[in-house]
C-alpha positions as CSV (number, residue, x, y, z in Angstrom):
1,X,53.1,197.1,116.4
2,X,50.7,198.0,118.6
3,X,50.2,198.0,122.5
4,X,49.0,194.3,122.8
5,X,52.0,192.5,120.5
6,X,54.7,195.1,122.4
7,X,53.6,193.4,125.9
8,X,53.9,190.2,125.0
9,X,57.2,190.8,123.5
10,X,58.6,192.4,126.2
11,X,57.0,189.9,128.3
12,X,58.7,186.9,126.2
13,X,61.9,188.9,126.3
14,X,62.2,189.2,129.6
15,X,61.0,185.0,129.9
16,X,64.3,184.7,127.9
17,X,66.5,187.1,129.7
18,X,65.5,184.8,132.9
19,X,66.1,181.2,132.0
20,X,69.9,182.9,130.9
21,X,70.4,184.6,134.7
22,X,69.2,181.5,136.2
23,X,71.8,179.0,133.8
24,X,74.3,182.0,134.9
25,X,73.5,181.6,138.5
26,X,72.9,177.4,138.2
27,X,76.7,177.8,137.1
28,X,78.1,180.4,139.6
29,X,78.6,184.5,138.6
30,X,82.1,184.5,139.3
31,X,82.9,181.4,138.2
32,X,81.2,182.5,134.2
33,X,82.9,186.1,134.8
34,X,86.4,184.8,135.4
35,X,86.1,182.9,132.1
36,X,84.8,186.0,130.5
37,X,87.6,187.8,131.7
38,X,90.3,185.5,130.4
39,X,89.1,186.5,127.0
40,X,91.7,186.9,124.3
41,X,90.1,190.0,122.1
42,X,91.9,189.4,119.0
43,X,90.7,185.9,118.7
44,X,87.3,187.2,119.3
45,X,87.0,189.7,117.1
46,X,88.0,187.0,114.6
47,X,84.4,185.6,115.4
48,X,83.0,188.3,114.8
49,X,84.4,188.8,111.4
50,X,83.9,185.6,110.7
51,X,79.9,186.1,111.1
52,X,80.4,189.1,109.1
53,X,82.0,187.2,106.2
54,X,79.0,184.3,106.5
55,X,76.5,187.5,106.0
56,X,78.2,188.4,103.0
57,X,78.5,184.6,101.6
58,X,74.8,185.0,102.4
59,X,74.6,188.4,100.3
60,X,76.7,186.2,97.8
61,X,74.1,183.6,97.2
62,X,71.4,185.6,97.0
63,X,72.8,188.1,94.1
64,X,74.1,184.4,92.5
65,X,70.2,183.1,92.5
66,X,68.9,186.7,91.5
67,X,71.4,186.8,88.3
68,X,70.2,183.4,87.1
69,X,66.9,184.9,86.3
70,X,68.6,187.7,84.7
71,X,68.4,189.9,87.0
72,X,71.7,192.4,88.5
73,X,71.3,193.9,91.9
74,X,73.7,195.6,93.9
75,X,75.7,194.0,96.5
76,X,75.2,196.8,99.1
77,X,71.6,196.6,98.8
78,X,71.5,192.6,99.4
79,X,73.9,193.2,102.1
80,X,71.8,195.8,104.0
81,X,68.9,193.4,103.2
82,X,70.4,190.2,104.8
83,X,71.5,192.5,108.0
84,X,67.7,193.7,108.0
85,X,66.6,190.0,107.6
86,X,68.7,188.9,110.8
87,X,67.5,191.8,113.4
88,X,63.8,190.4,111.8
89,X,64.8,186.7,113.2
90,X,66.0,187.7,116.2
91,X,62.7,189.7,117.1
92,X,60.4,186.8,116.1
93,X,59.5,183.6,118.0
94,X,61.9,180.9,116.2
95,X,65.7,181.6,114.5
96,X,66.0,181.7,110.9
97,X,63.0,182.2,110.2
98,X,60.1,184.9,109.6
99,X,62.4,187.3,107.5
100,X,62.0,185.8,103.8
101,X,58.6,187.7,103.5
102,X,60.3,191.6,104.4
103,X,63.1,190.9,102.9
104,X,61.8,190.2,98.8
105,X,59.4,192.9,99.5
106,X,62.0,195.7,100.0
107,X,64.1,194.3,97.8
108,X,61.5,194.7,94.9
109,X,61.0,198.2,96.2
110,X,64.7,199.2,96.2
111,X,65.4,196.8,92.6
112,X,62.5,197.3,90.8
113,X,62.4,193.2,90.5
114,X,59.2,192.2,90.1
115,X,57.7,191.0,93.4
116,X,57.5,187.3,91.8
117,X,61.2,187.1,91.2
118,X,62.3,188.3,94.6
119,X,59.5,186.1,96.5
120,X,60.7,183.3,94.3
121,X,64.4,184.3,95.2
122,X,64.0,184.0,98.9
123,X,62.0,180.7,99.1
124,X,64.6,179.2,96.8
125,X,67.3,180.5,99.6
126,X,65.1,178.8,102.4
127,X,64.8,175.5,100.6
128,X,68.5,175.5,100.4
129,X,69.1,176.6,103.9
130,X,66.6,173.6,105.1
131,X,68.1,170.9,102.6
132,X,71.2,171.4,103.7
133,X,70.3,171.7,107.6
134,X,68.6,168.5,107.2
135,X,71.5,167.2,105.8
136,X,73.4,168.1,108.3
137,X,71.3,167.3,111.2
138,X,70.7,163.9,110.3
139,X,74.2,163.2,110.3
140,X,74.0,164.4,113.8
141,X,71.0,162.3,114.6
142,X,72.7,159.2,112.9
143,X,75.7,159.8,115.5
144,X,73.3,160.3,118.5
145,X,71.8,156.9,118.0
146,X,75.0,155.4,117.3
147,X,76.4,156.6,120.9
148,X,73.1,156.2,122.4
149,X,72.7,159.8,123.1
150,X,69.5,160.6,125.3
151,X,66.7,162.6,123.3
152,X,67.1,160.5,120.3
153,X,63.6,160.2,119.9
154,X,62.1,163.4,120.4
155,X,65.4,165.0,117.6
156,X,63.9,162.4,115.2
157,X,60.7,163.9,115.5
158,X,61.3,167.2,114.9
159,X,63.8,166.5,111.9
160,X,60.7,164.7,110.5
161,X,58.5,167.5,111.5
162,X,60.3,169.8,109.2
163,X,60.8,167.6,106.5
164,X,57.2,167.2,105.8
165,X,56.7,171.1,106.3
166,X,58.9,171.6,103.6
167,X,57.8,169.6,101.0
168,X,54.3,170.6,102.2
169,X,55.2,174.2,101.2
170,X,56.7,173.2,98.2
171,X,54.0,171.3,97.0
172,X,51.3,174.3,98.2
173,X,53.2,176.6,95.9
174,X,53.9,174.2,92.8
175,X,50.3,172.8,93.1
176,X,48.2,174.2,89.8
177,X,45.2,175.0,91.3
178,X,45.9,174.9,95.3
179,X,47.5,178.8,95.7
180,X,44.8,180.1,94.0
181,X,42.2,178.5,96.2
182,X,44.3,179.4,99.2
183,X,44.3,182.9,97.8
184,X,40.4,183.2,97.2
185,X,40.3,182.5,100.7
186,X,42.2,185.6,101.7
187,X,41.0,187.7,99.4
188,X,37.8,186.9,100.7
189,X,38.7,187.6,104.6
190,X,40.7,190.5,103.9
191,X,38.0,192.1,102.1
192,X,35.5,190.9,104.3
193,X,37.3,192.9,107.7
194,X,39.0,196.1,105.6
195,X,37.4,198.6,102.8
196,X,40.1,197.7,100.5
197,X,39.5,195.7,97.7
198,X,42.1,193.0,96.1
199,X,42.0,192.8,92.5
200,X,42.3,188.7,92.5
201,X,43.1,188.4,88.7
202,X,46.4,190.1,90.0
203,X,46.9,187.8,92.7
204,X,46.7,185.1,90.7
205,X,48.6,186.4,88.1
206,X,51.7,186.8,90.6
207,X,51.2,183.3,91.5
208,X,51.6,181.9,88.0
209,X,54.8,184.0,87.9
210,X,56.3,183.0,91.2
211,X,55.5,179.5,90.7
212,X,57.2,179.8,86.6
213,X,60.3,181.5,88.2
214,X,60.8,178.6,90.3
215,X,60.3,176.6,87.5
216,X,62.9,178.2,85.5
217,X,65.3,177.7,88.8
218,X,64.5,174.2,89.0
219,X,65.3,173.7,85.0
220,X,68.5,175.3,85.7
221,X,69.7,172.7,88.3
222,X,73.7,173.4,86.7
223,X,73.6,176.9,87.8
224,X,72.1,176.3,91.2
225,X,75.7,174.1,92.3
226,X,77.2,177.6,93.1
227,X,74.7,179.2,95.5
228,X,74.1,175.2,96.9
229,X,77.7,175.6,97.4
230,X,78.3,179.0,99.1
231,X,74.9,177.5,101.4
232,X,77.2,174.9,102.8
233,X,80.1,177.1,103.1
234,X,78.0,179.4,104.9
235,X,77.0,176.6,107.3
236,X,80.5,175.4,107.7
237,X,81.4,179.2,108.9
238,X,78.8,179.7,111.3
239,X,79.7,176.5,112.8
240,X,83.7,177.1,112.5
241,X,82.7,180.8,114.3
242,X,81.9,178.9,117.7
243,X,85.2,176.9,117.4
244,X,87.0,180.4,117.3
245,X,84.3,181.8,120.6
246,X,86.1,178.7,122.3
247,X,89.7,178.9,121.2
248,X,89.2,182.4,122.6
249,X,88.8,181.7,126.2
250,X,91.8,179.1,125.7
251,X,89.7,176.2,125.3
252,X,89.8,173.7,122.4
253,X,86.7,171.6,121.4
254,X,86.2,168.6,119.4
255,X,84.4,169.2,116.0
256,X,81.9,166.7,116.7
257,X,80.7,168.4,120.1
258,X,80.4,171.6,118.4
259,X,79.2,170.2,115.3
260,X,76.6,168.3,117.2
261,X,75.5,171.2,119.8
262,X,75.1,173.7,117.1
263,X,72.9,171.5,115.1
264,X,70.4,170.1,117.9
265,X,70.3,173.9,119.6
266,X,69.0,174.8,116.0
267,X,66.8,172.0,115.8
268,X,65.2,172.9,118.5
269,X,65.5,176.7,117.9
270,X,63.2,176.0,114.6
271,X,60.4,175.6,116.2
272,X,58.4,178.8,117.5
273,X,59.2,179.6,121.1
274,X,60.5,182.9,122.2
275,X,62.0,185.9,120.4
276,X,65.5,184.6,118.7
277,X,64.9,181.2,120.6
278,X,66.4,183.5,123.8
279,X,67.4,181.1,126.9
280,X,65.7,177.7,125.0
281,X,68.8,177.4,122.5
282,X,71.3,178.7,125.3
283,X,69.8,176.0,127.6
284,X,70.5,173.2,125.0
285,X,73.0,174.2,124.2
286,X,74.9,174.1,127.7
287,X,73.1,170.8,128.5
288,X,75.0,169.3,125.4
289,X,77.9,171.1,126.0
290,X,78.1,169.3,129.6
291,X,77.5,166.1,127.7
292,X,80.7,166.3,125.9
293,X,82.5,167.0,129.1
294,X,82.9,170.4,128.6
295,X,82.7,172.3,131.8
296,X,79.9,174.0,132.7
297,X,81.4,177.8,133.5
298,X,83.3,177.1,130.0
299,X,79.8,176.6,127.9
300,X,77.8,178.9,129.5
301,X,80.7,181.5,128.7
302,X,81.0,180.7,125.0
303,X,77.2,180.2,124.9
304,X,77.2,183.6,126.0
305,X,79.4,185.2,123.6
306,X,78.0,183.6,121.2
307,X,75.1,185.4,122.0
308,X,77.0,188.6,121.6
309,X,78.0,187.8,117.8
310,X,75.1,186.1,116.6
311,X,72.0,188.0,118.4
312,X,73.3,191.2,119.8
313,X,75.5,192.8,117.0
314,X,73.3,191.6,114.6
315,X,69.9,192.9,116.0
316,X,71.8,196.7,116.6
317,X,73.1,197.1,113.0
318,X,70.0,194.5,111.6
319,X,67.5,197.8,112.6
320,X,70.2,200.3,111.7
321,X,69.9,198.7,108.2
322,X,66.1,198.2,107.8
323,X,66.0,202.4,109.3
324,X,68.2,203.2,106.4
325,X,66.2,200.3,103.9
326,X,62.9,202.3,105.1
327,X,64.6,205.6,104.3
328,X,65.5,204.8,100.7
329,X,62.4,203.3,99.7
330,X,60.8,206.2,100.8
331,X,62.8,208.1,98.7
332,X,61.9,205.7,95.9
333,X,58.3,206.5,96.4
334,X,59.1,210.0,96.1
């Protein structure tokens, strides 16, 4: 990374770190630290194994969608890989997102699965992911106009917004001629700016593979149930993780409140803004939170913690696992 990209991290870091101290001082320090400190620590460790366990449903999936193309891989390796693939979304501009490319290259390196297979594996895991968030969502979105919840409108949009971004993608990749053109393009530029030179009959030939592996996927629909399954069980347990962060502090919360916050915060978390959606989610989060009559000092507490388990934890042992990814492909190369 150099100079230039590190500044303007730091700088949208810190932007984040801000709009959270001023929500924390909107609602009142002492008011946020005595909820904090009426924390039961069993209950929230209980969270935090909970995220644990949706990583490794995560891990599940992905060795479930590998294995259908034949393919064995080992669970420790997946594991590390997902870990790495958080700490990558939590360090780039949007959550859930940006870690799909590092992710099937290193696994190809530590495998020896042809770069097709595991590019094809991970875009089959984000098209899963999304069909089931839109799923979900629009449940949501259905329920917001039924109780005439504000920011109806501007949801809608954005649901639609990645709708048509998905099947764009999917029809960029599938499209017979369309990747190639795209990949003339780059060759083109890349060459153009750098001495090295791109054999293109080898780009191409990768994107006849990826786009036959997904193929083969989509032909086996039957064996695609399981990992559609263990994508809504992950769902369901990153959702069911928040009611724990609230039973925690002693407060009980109604599914559809949490159900409904946790959807829209990553509705609007989707869309590039800063590093891990830092302060943006949180703020949304809390605003529907209030909504739902929940009291401020209690959602900005939870909100918090949250934070904790799903950006903090995950972004320490997320680098400690792509340090330790780095060191064994090295060794590979060796």
């Amino acid at each position: 990374m150099n100079l230039r990209k590190k500044i303007v991290t730091s700088l949208l870091y810190l932007l984040g770190l801000v709009i959270i101290l001023v929500i924390i001082l909107h609602v009142g320090i002492s008011k946020v630290a005595s909820v904090l400190l009426s924390i039961n620590p069993y209950i929230f460790l209980l969270g935090v194994l909970l995220y644990f366990l949706g990583c490794f449903i995560l891990t599940l999936r992905w060795k479930v969608i590998l294995s259908i193309s034949n393919y064995k891989v080992s669970l420790k390796n997946l594991f590390l890989l997902i870990m790495m693939g958080q700490f990558i979304n939590n360090v780039t501009p949007s959550m859930r997102g940006g870690s799909e490319p590092f992710r099937a290259y290193y696994l190809s390196k530590l495998e020896h699965i042809p770069k097709s297979i595991s590019f094809s594996s991970v875009i089959v895991e984000r098209i899963l992911d999304t069909v089931a968030f839109l799923i979900l969502s629009l449940l949501v979105i259905l329920y917001f106009m039924i109780e005439g919840i504000p920011l109806v409108e501007e949801l809608v949009l954005v649901w639609l917004l990645i709708s048509i971004l998905m099947a764009l993608s999917i029809y960029i990749i599938m499209h017979r001629s369309l990747p190639y053109r795209v990949a003339s393009k780059l060759i083109g530029l890349i060459s153009s700016i750098s001495s090295k030179s791109i054999p293109e009959r080898e780009i191409h030939r990768s994107i006849e593979d990826l786009q036959q592996n997904i193929l083969f996927l989509h032909n086996n629909r039957k064996r695609m149930i399981l990992p559609f399954i263990l994508t809504f069980l992950w769902w369901f347990l990153d959702i069911f993780k928040n009611y724990i962060l609230f039973l925690s502090i002693g407060y009980r919360v109604s599914p559809i409140a949490l159900s409904s916050t946790y959807l829209v915060s990553l509705l609007v978390g989707i869309l590039p803004t800063l590093p891990g959606s830092l302060g943006v989610s949180d703020a949304v989060s809390i605003t529907l939170y209030s909504y739902f009559g929940i009291p401020h000092s209690i959602s900005t507490a939870v909100t918090l913690l949250d934070r904790v388990v799903s950006y903090i934890i995950p972004t320490i042992l997320g680098f400690v696992a792509y340090y330790l990814i780095k060191r064994m492909t090295n060794k590979v190369k060796q």
